[in-house]
C-alpha positions in Angstrom: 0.0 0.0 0.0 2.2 2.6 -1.7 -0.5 5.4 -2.0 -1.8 5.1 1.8 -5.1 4.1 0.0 -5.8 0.6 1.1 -4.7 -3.0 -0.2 -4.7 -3.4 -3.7 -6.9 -0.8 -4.8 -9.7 -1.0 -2.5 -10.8 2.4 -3.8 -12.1 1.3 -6.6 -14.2 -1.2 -4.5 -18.0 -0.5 -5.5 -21.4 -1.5 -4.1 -22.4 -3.6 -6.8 -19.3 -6.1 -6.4 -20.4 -6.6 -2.9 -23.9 -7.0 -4.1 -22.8 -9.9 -6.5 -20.7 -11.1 -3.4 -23.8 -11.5 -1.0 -25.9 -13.1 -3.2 -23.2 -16.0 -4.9 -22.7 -16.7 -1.3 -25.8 -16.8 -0.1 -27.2 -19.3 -3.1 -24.1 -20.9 -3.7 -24.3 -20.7 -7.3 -23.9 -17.6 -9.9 -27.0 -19.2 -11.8 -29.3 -18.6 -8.9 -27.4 -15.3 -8.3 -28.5 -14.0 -10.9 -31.9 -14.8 -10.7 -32.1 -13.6 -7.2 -30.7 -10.1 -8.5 -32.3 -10.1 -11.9 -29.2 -10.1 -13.9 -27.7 -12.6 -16.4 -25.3 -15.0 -14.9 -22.7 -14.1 -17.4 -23.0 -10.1 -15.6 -22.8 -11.8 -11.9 -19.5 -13.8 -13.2 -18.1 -10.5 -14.3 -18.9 -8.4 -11.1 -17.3 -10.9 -9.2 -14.3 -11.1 -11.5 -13.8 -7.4 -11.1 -13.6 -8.1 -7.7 -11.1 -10.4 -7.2 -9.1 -8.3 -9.1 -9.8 -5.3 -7.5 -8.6 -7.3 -3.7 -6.4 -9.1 -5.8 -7.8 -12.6 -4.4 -10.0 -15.3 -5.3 -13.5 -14.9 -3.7 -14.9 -18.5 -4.6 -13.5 -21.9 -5.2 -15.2 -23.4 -8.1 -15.3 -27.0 -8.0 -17.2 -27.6 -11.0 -20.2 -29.3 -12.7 -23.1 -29.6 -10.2 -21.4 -28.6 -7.3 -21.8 -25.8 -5.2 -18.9 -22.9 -5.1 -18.1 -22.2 -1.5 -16.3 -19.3 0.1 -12.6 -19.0 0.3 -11.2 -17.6 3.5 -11.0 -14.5 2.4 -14.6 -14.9 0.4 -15.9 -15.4 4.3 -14.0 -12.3 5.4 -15.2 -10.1 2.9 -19.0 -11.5 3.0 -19.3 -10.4 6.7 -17.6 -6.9 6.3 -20.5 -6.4 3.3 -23.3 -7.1 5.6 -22.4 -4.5 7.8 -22.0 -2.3 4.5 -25.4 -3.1 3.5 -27.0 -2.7 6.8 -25.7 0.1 7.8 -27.4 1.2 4.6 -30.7 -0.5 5.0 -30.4 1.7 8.6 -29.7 4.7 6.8 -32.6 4.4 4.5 -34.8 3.9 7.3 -33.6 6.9 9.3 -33.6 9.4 6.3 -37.5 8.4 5.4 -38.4 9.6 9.5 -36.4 12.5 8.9 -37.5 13.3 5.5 -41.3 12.6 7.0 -40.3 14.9 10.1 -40.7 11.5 12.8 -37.0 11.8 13.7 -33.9 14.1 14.0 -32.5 16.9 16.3 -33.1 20.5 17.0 -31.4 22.9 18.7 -33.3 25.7 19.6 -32.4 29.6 21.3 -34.6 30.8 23.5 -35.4 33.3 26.0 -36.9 33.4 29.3 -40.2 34.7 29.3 -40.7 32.0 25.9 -39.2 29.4 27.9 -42.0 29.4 30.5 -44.6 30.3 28.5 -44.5 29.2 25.1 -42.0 25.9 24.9 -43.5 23.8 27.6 -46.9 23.5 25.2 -45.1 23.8 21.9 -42.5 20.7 23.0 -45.2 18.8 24.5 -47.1 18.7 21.8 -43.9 18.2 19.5 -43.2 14.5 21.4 -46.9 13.8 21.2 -46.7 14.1 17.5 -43.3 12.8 16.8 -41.3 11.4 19.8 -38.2 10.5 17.9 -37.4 14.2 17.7 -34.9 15.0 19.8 -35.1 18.9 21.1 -32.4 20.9 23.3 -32.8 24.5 24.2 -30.1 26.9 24.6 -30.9 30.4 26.7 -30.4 34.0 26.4 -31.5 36.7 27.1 -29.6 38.8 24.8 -30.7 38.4 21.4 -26.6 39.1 20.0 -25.8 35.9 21.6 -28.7 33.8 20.0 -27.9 35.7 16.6 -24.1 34.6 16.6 -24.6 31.2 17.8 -27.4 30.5 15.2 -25.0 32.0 12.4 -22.6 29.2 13.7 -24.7 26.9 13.3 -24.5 25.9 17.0 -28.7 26.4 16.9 -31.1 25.3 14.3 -33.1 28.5 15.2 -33.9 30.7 17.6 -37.0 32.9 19.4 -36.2 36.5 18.7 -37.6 40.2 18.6 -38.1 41.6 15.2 -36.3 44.5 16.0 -32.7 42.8 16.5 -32.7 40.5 13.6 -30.5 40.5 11.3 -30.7 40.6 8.0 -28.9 37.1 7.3 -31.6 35.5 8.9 -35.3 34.2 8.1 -37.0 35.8 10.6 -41.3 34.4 10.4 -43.2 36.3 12.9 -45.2 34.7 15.3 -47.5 37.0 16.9 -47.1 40.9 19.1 -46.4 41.1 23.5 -48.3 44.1 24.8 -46.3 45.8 27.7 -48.1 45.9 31.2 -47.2 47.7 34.3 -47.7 45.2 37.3 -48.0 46.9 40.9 -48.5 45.7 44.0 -52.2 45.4 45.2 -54.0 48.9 46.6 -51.4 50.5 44.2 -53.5 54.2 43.7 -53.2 53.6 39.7 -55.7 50.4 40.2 -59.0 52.0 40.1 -58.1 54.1 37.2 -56.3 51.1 35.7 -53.5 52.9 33.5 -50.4 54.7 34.4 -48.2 57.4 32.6 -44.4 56.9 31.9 -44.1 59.7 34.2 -45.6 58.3 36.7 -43.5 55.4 36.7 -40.9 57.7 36.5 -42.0 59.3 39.9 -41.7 56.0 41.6 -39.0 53.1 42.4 -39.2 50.2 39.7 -38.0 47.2 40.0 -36.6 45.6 36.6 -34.0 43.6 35.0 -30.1 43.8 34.1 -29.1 45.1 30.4 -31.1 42.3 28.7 -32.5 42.9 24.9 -36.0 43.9 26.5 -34.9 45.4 29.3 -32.8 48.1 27.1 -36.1 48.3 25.2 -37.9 49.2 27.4 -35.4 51.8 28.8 -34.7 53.2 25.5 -38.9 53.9 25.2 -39.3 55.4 28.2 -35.9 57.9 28.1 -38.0 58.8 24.5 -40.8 60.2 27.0 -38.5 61.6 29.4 -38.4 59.3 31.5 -35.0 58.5 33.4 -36.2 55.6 35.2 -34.8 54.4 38.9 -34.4 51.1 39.9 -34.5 49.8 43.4 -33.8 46.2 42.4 -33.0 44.1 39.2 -32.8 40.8 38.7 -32.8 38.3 35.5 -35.8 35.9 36.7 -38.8 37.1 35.9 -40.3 35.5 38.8 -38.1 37.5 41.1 -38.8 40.6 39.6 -42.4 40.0 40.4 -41.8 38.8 43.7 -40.4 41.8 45.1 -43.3 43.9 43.1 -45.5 41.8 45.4 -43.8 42.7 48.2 -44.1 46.6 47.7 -41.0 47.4 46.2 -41.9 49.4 43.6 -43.4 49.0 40.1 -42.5 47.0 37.4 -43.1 47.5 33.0 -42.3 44.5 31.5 -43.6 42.3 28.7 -47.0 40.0 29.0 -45.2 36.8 28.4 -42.8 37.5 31.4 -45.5 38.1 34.0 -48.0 35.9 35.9 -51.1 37.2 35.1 -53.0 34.9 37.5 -50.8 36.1 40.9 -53.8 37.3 42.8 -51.4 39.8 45.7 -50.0 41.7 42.1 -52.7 44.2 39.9 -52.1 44.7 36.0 -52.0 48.2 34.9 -51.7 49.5 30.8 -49.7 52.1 30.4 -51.0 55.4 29.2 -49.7 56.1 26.3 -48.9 52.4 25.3 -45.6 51.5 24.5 -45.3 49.3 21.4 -45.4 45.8 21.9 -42.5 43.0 21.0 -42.7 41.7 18.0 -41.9 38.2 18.9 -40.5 35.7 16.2 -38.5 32.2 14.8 -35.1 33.4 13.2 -32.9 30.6 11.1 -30.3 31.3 9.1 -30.0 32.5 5.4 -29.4 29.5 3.0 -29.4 26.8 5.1 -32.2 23.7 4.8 -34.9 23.2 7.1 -36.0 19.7 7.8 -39.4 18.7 7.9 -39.3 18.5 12.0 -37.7 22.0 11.8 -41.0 23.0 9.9 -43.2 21.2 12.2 -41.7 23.0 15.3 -41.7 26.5 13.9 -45.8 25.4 13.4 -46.6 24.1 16.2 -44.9 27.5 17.9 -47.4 29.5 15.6 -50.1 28.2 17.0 -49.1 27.9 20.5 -48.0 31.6 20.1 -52.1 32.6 18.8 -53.5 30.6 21.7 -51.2 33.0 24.1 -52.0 36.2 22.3 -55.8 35.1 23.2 -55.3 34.8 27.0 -53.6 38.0 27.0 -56.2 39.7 25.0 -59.2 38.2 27.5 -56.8 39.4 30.5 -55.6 43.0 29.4 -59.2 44.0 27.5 -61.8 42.1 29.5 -65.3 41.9 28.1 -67.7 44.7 30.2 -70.3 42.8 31.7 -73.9 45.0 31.3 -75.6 45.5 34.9 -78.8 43.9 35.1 -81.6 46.4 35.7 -83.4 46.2 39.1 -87.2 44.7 38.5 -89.5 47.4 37.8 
């Protein structure tokens, strides 16, 4: 082996020799060979003839007349080594059918906080329902740059993301709008009324979060009312930012998804005038193919995403029930 390329020309091995191979020494005779692959046995002769000189060693002994050819030592060595080939190519079939019909293969998926609670839980649940041979894994930030990079290196398959830091290498699909709420502490004096002003909040201690995408946001909006907003606290978990709301610390603006609209000690207050809502969304990058589980994910998160924007709808614009009028 001059060239470093295997013995005696191995690369110029093909699938078809080992074909021929199998079947001769699974019938024990080129005549039934060849009816078992639908070819002449004159072809099946010459496949394995261009065999043995490819490895450079006879395959078969061939006793003659009616007797059966049996497998030479190296005949038996080869024949095992071209089962595996063959079924690890069988296995491969298989596997690319699921993936092509979306019933296997892996994602990697970015993500954020507020859509980690509120959004995946449904969307993957429904995803292993459907297809449990998908394999998911999440990765988490809540700064949008990282999720960009990391999906541009292909690290992630896609990735949750506001519309307002995408970039324009990537697909970006949007899935639906999250209105901005005030939350406050119950007997906040806004509650009756049920708005606030960014002055206001302004007025008052806040409680918020580090430098995340949304948080700079939502500073960036209210510095465009003049507002220079003061924080008392800050902290990265969304539940923690609401705990200390609930505990009187001050008032909080963040987006619907990141709040728990069903904490009965905390009041949800709009604020007057509203401040545009995220424009939530599924990035993947330019150029690159989406499988058919990538497809079905990046559904199922559109209608998961609708069912959301419902609840908050019925939360933050509550149908007015009409008073009865006393009996006459």
């Amino acid at each position: 082996d001059q060239d470093g390329d295997g013995p005696m020309g191995f690369q110029d091995l093909e699938l078809r020799h080992l074909a021929a191979l199998r079947a001769v020494a699974a019938e024990r005779s080129f005549g039934r060979a060849a009816v078992r692959l639908g070819f002449t046995q004159s072809a099946v002769s010459q496949q394995i003839a261009n065999l043995e000189r490819v490895v450079g060693v006879a395959m078969f002994d061939r006793p003659g007349g009616s007797r059966p050819v049996e497998l030479t030592p190296a005949g038996e060595l080869l024949v095992t080594h071209a089962e595996a080939i063959f079924s690890r190519l069988e296995l491969a079939g298989r596997e690319l059918s699921r993936l092509q019909a979306g019933d296997s293969g892996r994602l990697t998926v970015g993500t954020f906080q507020s859509v980690a609670v509120k959004v995946l839980p449904e969307v993957v649940g429904r995803l292993r329902r459907e297809s449990p041979g998908v394999e998911v894994r999440f990765v988490e930030s809540d700064d949008d740059r990282v999720l960009t990079d990391r999906l541009l290196s292909g690290e992630l398959d896609i990735t949750f993301m506001i519309a307002r830091t995408a970039s324009p290498r990537l697909d970006f699909v949007e899935l639906g709008f999250d209105p901005f709420v005030v939350i406050a502490p119950i007997g906040d004096p806004a509650t009756k009324r049920g708005w606030v002003t960014a002055r206001e909040l302004g007025d008052g201690p806040l409680v918020g979060q580090p430098a995340t995408s949304c948080q700079l946001l939502i500073e960036s909006e209210l510095r465009a009312a003049g507002v220079e907003p003061t924080y008392v606290f800050s902290s990265s978990d969304n539940a923690a930012v609401q705990a200390m709301v609930r505990a009187g610390a001050g008032r909080a603006l963040l987006p619907f998804l990141a709040v728990d609209a069903q904490d009965p000690e905390v009041v949800l207050l709009a604020l007057n005038p509203p401040m545009p809502p995220r424009r939530i969304g599924l990035a993947t990058a330019v150029g690159r193919t989406v499988s058919p589980a990538l497809w079905r994910f990046s559904e199922l998160c559109q209608d998961v995403f609708i069912e959301r924007a419902r609840f908050a709808d019925q939360v933050l614009n509550p149908p007015v029930r009409k008073r009865r009028r006393p009996p006459p």
